[in-house]
C-alpha positions as CSV (number, residue, x, y, z in Angstrom):
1,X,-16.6,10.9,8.8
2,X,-19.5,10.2,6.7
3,X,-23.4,9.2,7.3
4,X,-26.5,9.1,5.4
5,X,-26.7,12.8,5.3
6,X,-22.9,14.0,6.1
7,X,-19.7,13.9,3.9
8,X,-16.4,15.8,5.0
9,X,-14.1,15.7,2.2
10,X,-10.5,17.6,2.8
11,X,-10.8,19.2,-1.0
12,X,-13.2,20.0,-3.1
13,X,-13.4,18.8,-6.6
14,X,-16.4,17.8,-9.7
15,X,-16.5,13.7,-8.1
16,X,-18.3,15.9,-4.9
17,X,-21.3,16.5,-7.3
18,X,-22.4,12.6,-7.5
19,X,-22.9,12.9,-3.3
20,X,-23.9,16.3,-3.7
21,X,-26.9,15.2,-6.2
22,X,-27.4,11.9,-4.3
23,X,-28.4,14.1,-1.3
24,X,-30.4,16.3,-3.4
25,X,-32.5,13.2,-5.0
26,X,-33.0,11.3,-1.4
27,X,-33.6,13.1,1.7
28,X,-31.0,16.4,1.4
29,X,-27.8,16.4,3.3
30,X,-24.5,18.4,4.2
31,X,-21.0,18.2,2.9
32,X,-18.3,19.8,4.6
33,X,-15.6,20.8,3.0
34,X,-11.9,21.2,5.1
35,X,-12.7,18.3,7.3
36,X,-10.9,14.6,7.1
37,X,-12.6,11.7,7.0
38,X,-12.1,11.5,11.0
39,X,-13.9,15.0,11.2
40,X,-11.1,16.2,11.9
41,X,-10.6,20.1,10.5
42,X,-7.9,20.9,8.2
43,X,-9.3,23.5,6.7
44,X,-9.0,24.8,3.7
45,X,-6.7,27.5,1.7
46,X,-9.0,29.7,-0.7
47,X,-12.7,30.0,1.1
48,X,-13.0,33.1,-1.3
49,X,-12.5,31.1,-4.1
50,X,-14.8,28.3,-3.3
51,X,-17.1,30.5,-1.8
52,X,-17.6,31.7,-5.6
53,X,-16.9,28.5,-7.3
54,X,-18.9,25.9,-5.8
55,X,-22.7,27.4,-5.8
56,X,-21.9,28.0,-10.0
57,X,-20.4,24.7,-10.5
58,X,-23.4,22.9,-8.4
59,X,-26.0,25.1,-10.4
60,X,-24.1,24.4,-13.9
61,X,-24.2,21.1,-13.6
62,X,-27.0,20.0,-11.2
63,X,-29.4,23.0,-11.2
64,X,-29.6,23.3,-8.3
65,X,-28.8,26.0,-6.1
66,X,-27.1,24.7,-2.6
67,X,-26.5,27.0,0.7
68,X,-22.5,27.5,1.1
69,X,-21.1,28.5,4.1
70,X,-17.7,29.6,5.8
71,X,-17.6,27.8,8.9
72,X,-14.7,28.6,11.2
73,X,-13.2,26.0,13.6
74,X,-10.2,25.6,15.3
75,X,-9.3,28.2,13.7
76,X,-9.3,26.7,10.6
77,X,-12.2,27.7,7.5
78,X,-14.0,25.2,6.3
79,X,-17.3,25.3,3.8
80,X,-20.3,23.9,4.8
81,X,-22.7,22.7,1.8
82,X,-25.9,22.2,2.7
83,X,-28.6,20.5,-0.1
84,X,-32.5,20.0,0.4
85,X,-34.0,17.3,-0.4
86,X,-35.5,18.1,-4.5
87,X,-38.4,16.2,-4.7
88,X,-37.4,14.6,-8.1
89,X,-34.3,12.7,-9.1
90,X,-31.0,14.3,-9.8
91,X,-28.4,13.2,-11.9
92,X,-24.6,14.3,-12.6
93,X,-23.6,13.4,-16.2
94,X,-26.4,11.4,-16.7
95,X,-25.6,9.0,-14.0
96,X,-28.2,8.9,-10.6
97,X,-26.4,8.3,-7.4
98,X,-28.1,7.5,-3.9
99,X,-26.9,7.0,-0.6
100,X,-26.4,4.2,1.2
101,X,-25.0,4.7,5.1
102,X,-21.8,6.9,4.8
103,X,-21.3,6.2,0.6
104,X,-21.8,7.2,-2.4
105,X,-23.2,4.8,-4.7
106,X,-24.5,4.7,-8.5
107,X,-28.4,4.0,-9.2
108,X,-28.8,1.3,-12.4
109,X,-31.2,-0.8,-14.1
110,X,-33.8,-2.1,-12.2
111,X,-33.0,-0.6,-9.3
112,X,-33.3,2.7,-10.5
113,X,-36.4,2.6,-12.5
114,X,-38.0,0.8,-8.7
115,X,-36.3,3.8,-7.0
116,X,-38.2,6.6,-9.6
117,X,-41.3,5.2,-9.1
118,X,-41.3,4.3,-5.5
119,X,-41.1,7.6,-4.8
120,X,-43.6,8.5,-7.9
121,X,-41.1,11.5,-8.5
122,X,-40.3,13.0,-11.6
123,X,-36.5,12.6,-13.3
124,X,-34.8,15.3,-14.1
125,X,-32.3,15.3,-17.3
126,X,-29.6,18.3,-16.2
127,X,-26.9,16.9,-18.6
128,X,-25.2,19.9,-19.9
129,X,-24.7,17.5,-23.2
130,X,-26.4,18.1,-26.3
């Protein structure tokens, strides 16, 4: 289950930060984490964990800060990851990303340079390399 501005993912691992920036560069979004791609809930085994983990990972690497959230249904616990929209580009290992209906996609080229300055927005460099 996936739109423009919704991802459910049944884990959570680093590829999540390319949507999770693409939603912070366009028009902001949510990412659910414990659901299939049916939206179906699964859950998910170590809220606490992720609960701690995700906002450090998305700030390390993105800067910048998204809301997480336990969200209980079914009786299952999910996390709910919401991101605003940034106003400027964000990238994830120097690499931009944009959505396009339900996917993820990478920004290149022409393209992107069209896509910065439609926008006239400013692009950020958060590559933690050096």
């Amino acid at each position: 289950m996936g739109s423009q501005n919704l991802e459910c993912n049944v884990t959570w691992d680093k590829d999540r930060l390319k949507t999770l920036s693409a939603f912070a560069s366009m028009d902001g979004g949510v990412m659910i984490i414990g659901k299939d791609d049916r939206g179906r809930t699964v859950g998910v085994s170590n809220p606490r964990r992720l609960m701690k983990t995700i906002p450090e990972v998305v700030k390390d690497q993105l800067g910048i800060s998204p809301s997480v959230t336990v969200l209980e249904e079914d009786g299952k616990i999910c996390i709910k990851i919401t991101v605003e929209k940034e106003g400027r580009r964000i990238n994830y290992n120097n690499i931009f990303y944009k959505r396009t209906g339900g996917v993820t996609r990478r920004v290149t080229g022409e393209e992107l340079t069209a896509w910065t300055l439609i926008r006239g927005d400013t692009v950020k460099n958060t590559s933690t390399d050096a």
